[in-house]
C-alpha positions in Angstrom: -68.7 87.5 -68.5 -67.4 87.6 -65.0 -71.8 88.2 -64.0 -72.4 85.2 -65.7 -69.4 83.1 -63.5 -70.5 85.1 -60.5 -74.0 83.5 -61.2 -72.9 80.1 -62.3 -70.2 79.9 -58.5 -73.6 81.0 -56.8 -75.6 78.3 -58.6 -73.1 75.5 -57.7 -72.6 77.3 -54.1 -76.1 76.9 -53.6 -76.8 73.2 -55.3 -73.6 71.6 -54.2 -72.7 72.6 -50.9 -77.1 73.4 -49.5 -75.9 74.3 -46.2 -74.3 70.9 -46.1 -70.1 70.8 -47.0 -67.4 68.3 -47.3 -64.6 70.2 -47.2 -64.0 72.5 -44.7 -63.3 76.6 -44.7 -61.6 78.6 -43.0 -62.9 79.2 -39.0 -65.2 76.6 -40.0 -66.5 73.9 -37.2 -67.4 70.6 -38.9 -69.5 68.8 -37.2 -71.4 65.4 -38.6 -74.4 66.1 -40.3 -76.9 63.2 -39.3 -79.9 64.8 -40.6 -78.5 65.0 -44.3 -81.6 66.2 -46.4 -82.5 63.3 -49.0 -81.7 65.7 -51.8 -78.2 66.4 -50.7 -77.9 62.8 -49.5 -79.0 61.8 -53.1 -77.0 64.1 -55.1 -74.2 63.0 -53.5 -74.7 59.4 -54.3 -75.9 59.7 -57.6 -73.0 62.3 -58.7 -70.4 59.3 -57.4 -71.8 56.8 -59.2 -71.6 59.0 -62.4 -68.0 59.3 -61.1 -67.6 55.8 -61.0 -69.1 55.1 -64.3 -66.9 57.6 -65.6 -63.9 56.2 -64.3 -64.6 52.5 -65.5 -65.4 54.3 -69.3 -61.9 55.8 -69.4 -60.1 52.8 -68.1 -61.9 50.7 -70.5 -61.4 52.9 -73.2 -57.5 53.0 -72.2 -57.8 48.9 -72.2 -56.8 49.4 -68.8 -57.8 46.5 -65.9 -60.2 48.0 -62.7 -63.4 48.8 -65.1 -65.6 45.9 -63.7 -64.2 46.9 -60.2 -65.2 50.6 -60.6 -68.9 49.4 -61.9 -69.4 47.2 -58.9 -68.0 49.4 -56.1 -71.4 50.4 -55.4 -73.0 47.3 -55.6 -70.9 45.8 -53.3 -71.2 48.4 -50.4 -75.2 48.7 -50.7 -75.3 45.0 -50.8 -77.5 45.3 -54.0 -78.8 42.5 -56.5 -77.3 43.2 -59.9 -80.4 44.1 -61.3 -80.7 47.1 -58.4 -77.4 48.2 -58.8 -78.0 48.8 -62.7 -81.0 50.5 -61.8 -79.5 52.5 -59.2 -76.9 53.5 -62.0 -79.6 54.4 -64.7 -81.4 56.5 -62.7 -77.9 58.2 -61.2 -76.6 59.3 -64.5 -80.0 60.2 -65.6 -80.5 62.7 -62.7 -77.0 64.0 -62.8 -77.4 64.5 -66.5 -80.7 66.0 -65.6 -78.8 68.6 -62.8 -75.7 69.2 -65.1 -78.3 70.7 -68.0 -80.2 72.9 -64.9 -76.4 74.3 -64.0 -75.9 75.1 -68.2 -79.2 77.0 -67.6 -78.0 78.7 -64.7 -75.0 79.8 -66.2 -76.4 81.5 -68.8 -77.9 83.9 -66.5 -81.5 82.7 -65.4 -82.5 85.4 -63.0 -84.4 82.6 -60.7 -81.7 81.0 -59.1 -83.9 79.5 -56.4 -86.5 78.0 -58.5 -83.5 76.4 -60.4 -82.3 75.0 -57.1 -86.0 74.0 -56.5 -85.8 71.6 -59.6 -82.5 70.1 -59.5 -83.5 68.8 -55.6 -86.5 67.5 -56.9 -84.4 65.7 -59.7 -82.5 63.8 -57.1 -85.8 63.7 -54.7 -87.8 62.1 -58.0 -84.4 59.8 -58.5 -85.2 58.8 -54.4 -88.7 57.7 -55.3 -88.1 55.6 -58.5 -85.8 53.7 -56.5 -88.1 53.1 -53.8 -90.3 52.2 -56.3 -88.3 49.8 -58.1 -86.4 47.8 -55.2 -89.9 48.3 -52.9 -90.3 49.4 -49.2 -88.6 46.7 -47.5 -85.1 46.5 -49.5 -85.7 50.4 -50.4 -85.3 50.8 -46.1 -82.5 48.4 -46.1 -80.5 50.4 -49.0 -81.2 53.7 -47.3 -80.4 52.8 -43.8 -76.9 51.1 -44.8 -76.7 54.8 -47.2 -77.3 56.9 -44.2 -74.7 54.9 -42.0 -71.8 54.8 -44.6 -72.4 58.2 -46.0 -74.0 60.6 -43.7 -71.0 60.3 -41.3 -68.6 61.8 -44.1 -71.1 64.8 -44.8 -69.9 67.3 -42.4 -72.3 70.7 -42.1 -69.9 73.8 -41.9 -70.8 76.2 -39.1 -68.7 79.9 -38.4 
């Protein structure tokens, strides 16, 4: 049991953090990591619009007010049509669901670790590419740009 949570915190060490961290450790120096890899950047986007979604479920589900505000949070600060934002939000919960089932597999032991990491960065890198297909080059390099500026300044990359 405590090899297979060994594995599973190695797994999530590996996938979550990639060299790239948002909270810090001890004698760690943050410093702002501007060249965020797309996967990382990606994962990070798509696993807070899951949160999002998640949060406007359970306050609709509570009949609670805030669910429409939750669903258009991201929306609002990509500047995205509503068609792109709901597009933006298929494709997020699909690649998280998509990551979340590679982590089950990881925790039951797989003894490739690294080809696991392989595919869950090229869920969120395939994720990249279907938006860029959908919203095309020009409004794809708008989204990214205003991503990169709002979000790559809160990634921080932990050095010792």
């Amino acid at each position: 049991m405590i090899k297979k949570i060994s594995r599973l915190a190695c797994f999530c060490a590996i996938g979550f953090i990639s060299a790239v961290c948002i909270t810090m450790h001890a004698g760690a120096t943050p410093q702002t990591y501007a060249a965020c890899p797309d996967h990382v950047l990606y994962s990070i986007l798509f696993n807070r619009i899951a949160h999002f979604e998640s949060l406007a479920d359970r306050l609709e589900s509570a009949v609670k007010p805030g669910a429409a505000e939750a669903r258009s949070i991201i929306k609002h600060e990509f500047q995205l049509t509503s068609a792109q934002a709901q597009f933006l939000t298929q494709i997020a919960l699909k690649c998280v669901a998509q990551a979340k089932a590679i982590a089950k597999e990881a925790s039951k032991g797989s003894p490739n670790l690294a080809a696991l990491y392989g595919e869950r960065s090229n869920i969120f890198l395939n994720g990249r590419q279907q938006l860029l297909e959908a919203f095309g080059q020009e409004s794809f390099a708008n989204f990214e740009a205003l991503l990169r500026t709002t979000m790559s300044p809160r990634i921080k990359r932990v050095s010792r």
